[in-house]
C-alpha positions in Angstrom: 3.7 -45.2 3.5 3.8 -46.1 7.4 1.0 -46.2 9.4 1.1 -43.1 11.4 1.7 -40.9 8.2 -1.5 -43.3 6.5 -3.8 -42.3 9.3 -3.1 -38.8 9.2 -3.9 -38.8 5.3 -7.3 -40.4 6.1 -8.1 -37.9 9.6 -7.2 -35.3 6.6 -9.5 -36.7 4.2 -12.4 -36.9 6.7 -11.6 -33.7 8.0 -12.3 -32.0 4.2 -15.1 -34.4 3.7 -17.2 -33.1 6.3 -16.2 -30.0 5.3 -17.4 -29.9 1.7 -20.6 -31.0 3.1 -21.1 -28.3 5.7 -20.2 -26.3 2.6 -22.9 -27.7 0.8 -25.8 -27.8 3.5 -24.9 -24.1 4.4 -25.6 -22.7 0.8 -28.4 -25.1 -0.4 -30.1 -26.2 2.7 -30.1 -23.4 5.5 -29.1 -20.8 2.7 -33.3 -19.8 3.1 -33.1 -20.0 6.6 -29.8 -18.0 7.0 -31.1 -15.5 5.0 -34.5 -15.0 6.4 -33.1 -14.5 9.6 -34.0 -11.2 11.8 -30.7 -9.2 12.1 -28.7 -10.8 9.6 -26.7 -7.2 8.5 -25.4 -8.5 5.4 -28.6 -9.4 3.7 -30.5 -6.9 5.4 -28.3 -4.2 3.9 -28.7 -6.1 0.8 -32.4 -5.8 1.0 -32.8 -2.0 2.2 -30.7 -1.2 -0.9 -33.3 -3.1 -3.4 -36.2 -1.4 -5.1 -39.0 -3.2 -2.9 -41.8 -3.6 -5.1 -45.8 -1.6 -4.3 -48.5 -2.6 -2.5 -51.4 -1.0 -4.1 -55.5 -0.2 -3.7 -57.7 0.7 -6.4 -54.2 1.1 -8.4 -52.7 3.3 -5.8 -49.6 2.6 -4.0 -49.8 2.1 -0.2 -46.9 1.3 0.2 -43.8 1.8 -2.0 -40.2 2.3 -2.2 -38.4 5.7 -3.1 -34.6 6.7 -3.6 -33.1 7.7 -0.6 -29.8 9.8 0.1 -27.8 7.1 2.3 -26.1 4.0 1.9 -29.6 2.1 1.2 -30.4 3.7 -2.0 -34.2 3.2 -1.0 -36.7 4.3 1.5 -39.9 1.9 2.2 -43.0 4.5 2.6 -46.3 4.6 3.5 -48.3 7.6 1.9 -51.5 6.8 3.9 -49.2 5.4 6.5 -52.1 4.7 9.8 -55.1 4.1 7.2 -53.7 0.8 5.6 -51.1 -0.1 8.9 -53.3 -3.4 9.9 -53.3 -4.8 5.8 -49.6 -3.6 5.2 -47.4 -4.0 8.1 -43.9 -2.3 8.7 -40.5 -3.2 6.6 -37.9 -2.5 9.2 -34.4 -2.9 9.2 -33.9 -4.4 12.8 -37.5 -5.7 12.9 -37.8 -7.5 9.4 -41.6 -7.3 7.9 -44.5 -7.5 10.5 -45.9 -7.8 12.8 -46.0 -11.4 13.4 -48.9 -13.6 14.7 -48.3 -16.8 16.9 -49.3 -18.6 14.1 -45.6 -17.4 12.1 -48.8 -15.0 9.9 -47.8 -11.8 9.1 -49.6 -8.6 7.1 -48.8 -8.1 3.2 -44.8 -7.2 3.6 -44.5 -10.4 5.0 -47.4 -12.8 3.4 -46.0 -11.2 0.0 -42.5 -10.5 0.7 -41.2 -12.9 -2.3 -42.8 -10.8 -5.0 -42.4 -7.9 -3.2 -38.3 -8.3 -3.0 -38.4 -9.5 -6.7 -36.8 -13.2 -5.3 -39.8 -15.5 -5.8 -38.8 -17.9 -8.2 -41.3 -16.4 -10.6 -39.1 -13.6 -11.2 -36.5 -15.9 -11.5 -36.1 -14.3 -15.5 -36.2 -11.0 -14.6 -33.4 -11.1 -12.5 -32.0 -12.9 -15.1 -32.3 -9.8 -17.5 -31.3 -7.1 -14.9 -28.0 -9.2 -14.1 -27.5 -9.0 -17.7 -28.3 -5.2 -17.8 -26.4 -4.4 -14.9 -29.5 -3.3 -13.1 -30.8 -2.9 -9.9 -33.3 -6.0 -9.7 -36.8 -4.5 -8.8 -39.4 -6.8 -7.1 -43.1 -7.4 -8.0 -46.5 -5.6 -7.1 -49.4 -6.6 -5.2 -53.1 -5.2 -5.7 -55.6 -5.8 -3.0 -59.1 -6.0 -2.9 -59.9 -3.2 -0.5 -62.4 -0.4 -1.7 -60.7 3.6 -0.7 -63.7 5.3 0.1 -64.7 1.9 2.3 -61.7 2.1 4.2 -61.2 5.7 4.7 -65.4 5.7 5.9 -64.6 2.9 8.3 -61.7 4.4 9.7 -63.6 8.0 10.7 -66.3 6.4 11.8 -64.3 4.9 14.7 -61.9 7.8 15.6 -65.6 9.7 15.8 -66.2 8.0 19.0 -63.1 9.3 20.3 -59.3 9.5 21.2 -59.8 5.9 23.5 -61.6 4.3 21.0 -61.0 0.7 20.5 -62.8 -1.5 17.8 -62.5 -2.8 14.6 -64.9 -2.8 11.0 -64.1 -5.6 8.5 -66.5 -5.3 5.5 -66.7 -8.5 2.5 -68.3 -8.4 -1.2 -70.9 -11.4 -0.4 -70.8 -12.6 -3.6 -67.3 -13.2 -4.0 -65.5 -12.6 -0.5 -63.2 -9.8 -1.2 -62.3 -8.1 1.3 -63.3 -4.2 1.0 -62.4 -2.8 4.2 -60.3 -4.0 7.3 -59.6 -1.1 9.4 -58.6 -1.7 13.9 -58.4 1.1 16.3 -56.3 2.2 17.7 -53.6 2.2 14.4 -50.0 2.9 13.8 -48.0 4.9 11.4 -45.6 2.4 9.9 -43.5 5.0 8.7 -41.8 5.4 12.1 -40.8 1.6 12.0 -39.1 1.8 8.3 -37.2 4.9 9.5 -33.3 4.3 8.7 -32.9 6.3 12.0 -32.8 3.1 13.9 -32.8 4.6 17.3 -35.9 6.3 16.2 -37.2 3.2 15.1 -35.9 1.4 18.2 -38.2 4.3 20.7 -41.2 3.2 18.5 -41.4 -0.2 18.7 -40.8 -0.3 22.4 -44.0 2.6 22.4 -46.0 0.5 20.6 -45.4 -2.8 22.2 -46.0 -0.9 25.9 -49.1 0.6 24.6 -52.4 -1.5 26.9 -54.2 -0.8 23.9 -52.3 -3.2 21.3 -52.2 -0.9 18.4 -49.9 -3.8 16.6 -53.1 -6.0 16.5 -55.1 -6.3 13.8 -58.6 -6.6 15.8 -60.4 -7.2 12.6 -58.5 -10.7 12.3 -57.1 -11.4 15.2 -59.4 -10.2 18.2 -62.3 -12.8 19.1 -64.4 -11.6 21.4 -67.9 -12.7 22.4 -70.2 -11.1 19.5 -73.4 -11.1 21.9 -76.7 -10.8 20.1 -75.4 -11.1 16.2 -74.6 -14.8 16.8 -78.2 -15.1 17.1 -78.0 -15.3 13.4 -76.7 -18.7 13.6 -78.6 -19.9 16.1 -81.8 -18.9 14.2 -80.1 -20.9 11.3 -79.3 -23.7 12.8 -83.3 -23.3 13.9 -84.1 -23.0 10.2 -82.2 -26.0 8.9 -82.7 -28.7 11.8 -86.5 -28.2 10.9 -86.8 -26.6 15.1 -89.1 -23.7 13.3 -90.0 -23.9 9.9 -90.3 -19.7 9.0 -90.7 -16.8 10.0 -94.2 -17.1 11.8 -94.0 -19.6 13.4 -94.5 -19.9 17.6 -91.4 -19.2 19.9 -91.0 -18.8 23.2 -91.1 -15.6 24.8 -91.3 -13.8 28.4 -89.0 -12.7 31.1 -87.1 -14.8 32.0 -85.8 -18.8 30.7 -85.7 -21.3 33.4 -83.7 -24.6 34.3 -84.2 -27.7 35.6 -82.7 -28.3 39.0 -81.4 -24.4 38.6 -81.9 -21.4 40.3 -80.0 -19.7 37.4 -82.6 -17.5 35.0 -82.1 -16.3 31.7 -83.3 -12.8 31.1 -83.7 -10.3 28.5 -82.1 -6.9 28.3 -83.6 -4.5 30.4 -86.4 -7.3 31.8 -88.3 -6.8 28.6 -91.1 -9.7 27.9 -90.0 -9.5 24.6 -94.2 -8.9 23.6 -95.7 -11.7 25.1 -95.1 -15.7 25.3 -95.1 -17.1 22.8 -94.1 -14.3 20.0 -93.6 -15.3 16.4 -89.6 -16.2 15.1 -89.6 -12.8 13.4 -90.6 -11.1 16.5 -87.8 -12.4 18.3 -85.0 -11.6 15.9 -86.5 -8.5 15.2 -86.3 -7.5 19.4 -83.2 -9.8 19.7 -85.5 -11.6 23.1 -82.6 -13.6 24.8 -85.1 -16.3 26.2 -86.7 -17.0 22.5 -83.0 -17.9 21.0 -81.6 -19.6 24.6 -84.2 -22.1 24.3 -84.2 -22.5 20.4 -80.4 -23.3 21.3 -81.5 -26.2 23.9 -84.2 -27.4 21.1 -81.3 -27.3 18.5 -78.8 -29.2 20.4 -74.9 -28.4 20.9 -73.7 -30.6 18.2 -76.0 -28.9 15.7 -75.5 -25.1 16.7 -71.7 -26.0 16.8 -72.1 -27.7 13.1 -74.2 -25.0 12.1 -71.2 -22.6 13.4 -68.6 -24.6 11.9 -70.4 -24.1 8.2 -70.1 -20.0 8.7 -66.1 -20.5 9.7 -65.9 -20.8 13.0 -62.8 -23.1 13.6 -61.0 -22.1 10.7 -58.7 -20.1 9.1 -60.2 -17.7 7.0 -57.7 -16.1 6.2 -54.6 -18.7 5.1 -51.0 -16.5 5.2 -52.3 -13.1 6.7 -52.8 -13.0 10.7 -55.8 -14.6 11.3 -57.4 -16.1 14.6 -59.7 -18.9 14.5 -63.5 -17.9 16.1 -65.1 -20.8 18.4 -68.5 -21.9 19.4 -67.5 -23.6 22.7 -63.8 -24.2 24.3 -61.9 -27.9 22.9 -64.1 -30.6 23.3 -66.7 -28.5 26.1 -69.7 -30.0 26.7 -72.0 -27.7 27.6 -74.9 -27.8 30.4 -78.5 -26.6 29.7 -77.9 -23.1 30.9 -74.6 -22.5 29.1 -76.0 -23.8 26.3 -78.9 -21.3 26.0 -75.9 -18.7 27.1 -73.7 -19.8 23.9 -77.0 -19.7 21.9 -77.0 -15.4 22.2 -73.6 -15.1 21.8 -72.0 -15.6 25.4 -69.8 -18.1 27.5 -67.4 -19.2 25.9 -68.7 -18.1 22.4 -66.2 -15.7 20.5 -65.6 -14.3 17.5 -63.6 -11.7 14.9 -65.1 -8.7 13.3 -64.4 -10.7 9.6 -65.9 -14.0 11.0 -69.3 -12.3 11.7 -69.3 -10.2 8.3 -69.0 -13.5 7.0 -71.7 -14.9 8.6 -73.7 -11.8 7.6 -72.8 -12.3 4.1 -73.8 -15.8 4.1 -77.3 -15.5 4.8 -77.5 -12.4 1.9 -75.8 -14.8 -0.6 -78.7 -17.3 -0.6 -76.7 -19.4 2.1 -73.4 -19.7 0.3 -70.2 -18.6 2.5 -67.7 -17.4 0.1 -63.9 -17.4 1.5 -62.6 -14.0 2.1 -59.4 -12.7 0.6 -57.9 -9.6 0.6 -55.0 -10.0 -2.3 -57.0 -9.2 -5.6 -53.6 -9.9 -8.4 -49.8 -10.5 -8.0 -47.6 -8.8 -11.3 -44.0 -8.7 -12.1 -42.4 -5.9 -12.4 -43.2 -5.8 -15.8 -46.7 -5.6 -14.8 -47.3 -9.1 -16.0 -50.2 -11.0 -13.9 -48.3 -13.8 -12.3 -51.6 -14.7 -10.2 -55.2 -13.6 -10.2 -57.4 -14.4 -7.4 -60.7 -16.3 -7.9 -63.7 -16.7 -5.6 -63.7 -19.7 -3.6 -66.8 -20.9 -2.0 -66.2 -22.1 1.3 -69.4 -23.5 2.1 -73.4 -23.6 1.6 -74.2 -22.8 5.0 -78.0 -23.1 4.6 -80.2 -23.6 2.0 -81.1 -21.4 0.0 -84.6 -21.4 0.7 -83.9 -20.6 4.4 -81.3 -18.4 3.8 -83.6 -15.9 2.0 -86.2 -16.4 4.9 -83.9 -15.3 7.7 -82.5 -12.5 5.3 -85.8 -11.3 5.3 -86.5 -11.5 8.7 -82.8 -9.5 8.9 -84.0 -6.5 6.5 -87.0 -6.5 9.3 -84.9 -5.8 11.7 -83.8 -2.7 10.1 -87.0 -1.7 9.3 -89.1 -1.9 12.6 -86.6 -3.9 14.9 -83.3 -3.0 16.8 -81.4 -1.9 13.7 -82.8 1.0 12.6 -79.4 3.1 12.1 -78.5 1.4 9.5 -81.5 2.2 7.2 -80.9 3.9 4.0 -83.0 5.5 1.9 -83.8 3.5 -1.6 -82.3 0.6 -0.4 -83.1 -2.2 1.7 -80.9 -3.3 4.5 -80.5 -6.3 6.5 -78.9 -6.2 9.8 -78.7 -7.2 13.2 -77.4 -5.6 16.9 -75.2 -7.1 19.5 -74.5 -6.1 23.4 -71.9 -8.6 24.4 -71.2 -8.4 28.3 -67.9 -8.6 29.1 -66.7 -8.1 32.9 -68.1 -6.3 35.8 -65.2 -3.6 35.8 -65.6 -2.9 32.1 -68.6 -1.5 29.7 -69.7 -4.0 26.8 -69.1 -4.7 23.5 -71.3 -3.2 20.9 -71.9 -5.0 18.0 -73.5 -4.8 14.6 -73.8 -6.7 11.4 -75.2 -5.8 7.7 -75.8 -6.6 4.2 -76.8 -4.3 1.3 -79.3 -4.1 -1.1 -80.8 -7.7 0.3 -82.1 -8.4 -3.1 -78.4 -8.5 -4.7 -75.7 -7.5 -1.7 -72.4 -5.9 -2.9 -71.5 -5.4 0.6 -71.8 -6.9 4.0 -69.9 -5.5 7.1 -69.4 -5.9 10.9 -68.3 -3.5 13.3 -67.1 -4.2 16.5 -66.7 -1.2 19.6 -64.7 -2.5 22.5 -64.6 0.7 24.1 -65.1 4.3 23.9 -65.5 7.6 25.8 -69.3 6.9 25.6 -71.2 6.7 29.0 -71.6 2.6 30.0 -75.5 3.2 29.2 -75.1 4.6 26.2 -73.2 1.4 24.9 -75.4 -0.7 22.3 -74.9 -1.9 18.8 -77.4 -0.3 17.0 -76.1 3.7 18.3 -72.5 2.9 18.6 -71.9 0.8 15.7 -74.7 0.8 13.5 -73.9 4.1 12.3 -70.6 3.3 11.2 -71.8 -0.1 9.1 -74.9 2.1 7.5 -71.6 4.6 6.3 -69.4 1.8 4.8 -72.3 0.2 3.1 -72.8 3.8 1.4 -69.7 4.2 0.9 -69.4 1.1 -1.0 -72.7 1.2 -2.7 -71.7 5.0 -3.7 -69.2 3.3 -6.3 
């Protein structure tokens, strides 16, 4: 063989070298990629043509598919569609399963999309079996832990307020952290976004993501904003358990006003209120949420120990791993914080912020004896045989305080909603522990009300925060305890009503 003919053999042989491996990288390593990409038409016709598998509530579908008349055999629905938007997402043909977080999170048709399409390898059998039959290959189902009557309750309690309601409730069982509802105002109907009338569909999405209010967002997860007097909880733990006051009678400082060295800068109460006198007992001060009692417990406490003391009720984590989550934080990355700011971050302000969930956890916290239990919100995972392929199981996340504290400041709570701010969330036969929040925002704009709650103290089933960004209510009409604290006494009934 001459030469030139001999390198031509070998350019040859290269040439179908490299491409047996292309061959091979494209199907076995970018194969999930390929697929999982947003606009691919072949495997998106593939999967609108695929029995997509329920999401369900109390054994109810939420979401499900159902024959359709066109070339994709099925039709993703939503029977409750706006109700369950926030926990379900959309399965859309041009916009794949969302929404999606910065964090790459999405809702359940995208956390669970694996068991939901029947191609987690799980299933792997099953598809096995339906090759075999000649059947359509039918994915999984996936229960959550959300209570009906919770949800529903939560969600009328905010379109009450009005049409330009914005806010959010999250509600938690204590005792185990599921979650029983997670509703955010304003909502969607994802039924619009599955539509196979894709210019439909197309008018929708560019609606929603116009809209100032962010109906896409899940504010129960993903909206931190500063939750004003209920962070006083942690404050008055991190009192509790750094041995600043040792219970509930003890001396605190009251007044007017908090002052600071070298400052002109005062710290005041709402409304100029004394608060009852200086000093007032530690009860006294949660009870009337006095600004100048917990800004200078937080300078007696320390940054490093209110952050700790933060840090063991969640803030700075993911709560929720998978689902669309954003971290709540004490101060900003690696802030340290002068006096004044300090006593600010110690009522819930500067640069203090948090989610709806976050401060239903810290609620439930102090009612489970100190012990933060993780919060989850997918209950059991089945074939589509119905055969449980995962169970979820209560994770404790941390013992926040100890026990013996813990039932002091729950006490001090359920006299909050006995004689203090948090009347509105008293129900009758039970007792109820619960605290307010005014969080200022900016000048141009009213603030947030806040309120948190646990019930029955002695053994909580339920504990729930509800957050109102904004409503058709007058600026001075804005407070935690008669914007918010209505809705948390109606989920806690609603959940106790069971």
């Amino acid at each position: 063989m001459n030469k030139p003919i001999r390198n031509l053999a070998v350019a040859c042989l290269v040439l179908f070298l490299a491409l047996l491996v292309n061959v091979n990288y494209v199907q076995f390593v970018q194969a999930d990629d390929l697929n999982s990409k947003e606009g691919n038409r072949r495997v998106n016709d593939e999967q609108f043509s695929r029995d997509r598998g329920p999401i369900l509530v109390a054994g109810e579908p939420i979401a499900l598919s159902v024959n359709s008349d066109d070339q994709y055999k099925y039709q993703r629905t939503y029977p409750k569609g706006e109700l369950y938007a926030h926990v379900t997402g959309y399965f859309s043909y041009d916009y794949g399963r969302g929404p999606i977080d910065g964090n790459g999170d999405g809702p359940v048709e995208y956390a669970e999309n694996a068991v939901l399409s029947g191609s987690d390898d799980r299933l792997f059998v099953n598809r096995v079996v339906d090759l075999l039959s000649n059947k359509q290959h039918a994915g999984g189902s996936v229960e959550l832990t959300l209570d009906p009557l919770a949800q529903k309750t939560a969600a009328e309690g905010l379109a009450a307020l009005g049409k330009k309601t914005t806010g959010a409730v999250a509600a938690i069982n204590p005792q185990t952290g599921e979650i029983l509802a997670m509703v955010s105002q304003p909502s969607y109907d994802p039924n619009q976004l599955a539509s196979h009338d894709f210019a439909a569909v197309r008018e929708a999405i560019t609606a929603l993501n116009d809209d100032e209010d962010k109906p896409l967002l899940n504010r129960a997860t993903q909206q931190i904003l500063p939750p004003g007097s209920t962070f006083k909880l942690v404050t008055a733990a991190a009192a509790l358990e750094n041995d600043v006051v040792d219970g509930p009678g003890d001396e605190v400082k009251g007044g007017r006003s908090l002052s600071f060295p070298g400052m002109t800068y005062q710290l005041v109460n709402e409304n100029g209120s004394s608060c009852g006198g200086d000093p007032i007992s530690f009860t006294r001060a949660l009870s009337v949420s006095c600004n100048v009692s917990f800004g200078d417990l937080a300078g007696k406490i320390g940054q490093d120990d209110l952050a700790e003391q933060a840090a063991k009720f969640g803030f700075g984590a993911d709560l929720l791993a998978g689902l669309p989550y954003n971290a709540s934080h004490f101060t900003l990355d690696d802030e340290q914080l002068e006096p004044n700011l300090l006593a600010q971050s110690g009522i819930g302000q500067y640069n203090v912020a948090a989610t709806p969930l976050q401060m239903a956890v810290v609620a439930g916290g102090i009612a489970n004896h100190g012990e933060v239990m993780v919060p989850y919100l997918i209950k059991t995972v089945r074939s589509p045989s119905y055969t449980v392929l995962e169970q979820a199981e209560p994770k404790t996340f941390s013992q926040a305080m100890s026990r013996h504290n813990a039932d002091i400041l729950r006490d001090m709570m359920v006299d909050v909603v006995r004689s203090g701010t948090a009347t509105s969330a008293r129900i009758n036969g039970v007792e109820v522990g619960g605290k307010t929040g005014t969080a200022q925002s900016t000048q141009d704009r009213p603030p947030y009300a806040w309120f948190v709650a646990f019930a029955p103290a002695d053994d909580p089933a339920v504990a729930v925060a509800v957050v109102i960004e904004s409503s058709d209510t007058a600026r001075n009409e804005i407070a935690g305890g008669r914007l918010a604290g209505p809705i948390a006494k109606s989920v806690m009934e609603a959940v106790l009503s069971r």
